[in-house]
N, C-alpha and C positions, 0 to 999 in steps of 0.2 A: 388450276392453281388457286389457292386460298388466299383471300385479300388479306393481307398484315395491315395493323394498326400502328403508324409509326409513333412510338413512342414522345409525348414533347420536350424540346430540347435535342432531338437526334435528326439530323437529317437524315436525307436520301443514302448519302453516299456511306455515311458511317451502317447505317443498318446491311447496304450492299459489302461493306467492308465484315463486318462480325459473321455474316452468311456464306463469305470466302472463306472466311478462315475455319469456320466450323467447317465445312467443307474438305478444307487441307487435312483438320484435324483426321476427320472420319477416314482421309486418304492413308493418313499416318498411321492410326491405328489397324487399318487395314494391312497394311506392311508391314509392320510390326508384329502383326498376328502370322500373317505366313511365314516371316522369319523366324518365328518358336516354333509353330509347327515344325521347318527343317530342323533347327535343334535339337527337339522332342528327338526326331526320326536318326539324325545322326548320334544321338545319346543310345539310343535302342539297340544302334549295328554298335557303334564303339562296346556298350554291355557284351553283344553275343562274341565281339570278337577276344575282349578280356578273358570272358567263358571258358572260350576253346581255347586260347590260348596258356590257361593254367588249367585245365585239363591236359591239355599235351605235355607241357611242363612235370606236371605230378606221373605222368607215361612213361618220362624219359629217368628217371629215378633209379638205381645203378646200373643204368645202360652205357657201352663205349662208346662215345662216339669221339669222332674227329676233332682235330681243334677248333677250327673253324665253327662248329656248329656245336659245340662244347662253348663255345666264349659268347655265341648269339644267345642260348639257351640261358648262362647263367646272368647277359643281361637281362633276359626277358623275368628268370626268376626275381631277378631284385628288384623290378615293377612293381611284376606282380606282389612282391612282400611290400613292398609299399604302399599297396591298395588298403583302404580305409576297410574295416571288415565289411561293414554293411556292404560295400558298392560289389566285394567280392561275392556274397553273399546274393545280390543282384546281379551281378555277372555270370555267377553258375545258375542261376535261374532261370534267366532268360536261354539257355541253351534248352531247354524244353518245352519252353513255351512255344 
């Protein structure tokens, strides 16, 4: 370990105290990093699953189907119509990727 110069005017315990908390910091930022990483990763599946799901959507196009899945379908269309282009655009993309 590398002898520190304590700066004058700082004691012992304040230079031990800024060493903690740099410490915590790099803890924090360490956390903070794996927690984007999930995001990223949960952003990637959310994409693929927008994908296929207006894929199937655009499938189902003058097909009969039941009520029940006539009334899921047309929530799911009105999502997907209110998807920002781009992210649609990123959603059908990642189904090939």
């Amino acid at each position: 370990m590398k002898a520190e110069m304590i700066p004058m005017g700082n004691s012992v315990s304040t230079v031990l105290a800024q060493h903690a908390d740099h410490a915590l910091m790099e803890e924090d930022y360490s956390l903070l990093r794996s927690e984007l990483e999930l995001v990223i990763q949960e952003d990637a599946q959310l994409l693929k699953i927008a994908g296929a799901a207006a894929l199937f959507v655009s499938q189902l196009e003058g097909m009969s189907l039941p009520r029940g899945a006539m009334t899921a379908a047309s929530k799911l269309a009105r999502l997907i119509g209110e998807m920002s282009d781009d992210t649609l655009c990123e959603a059908m993309q990642s189904l090939s990727a």
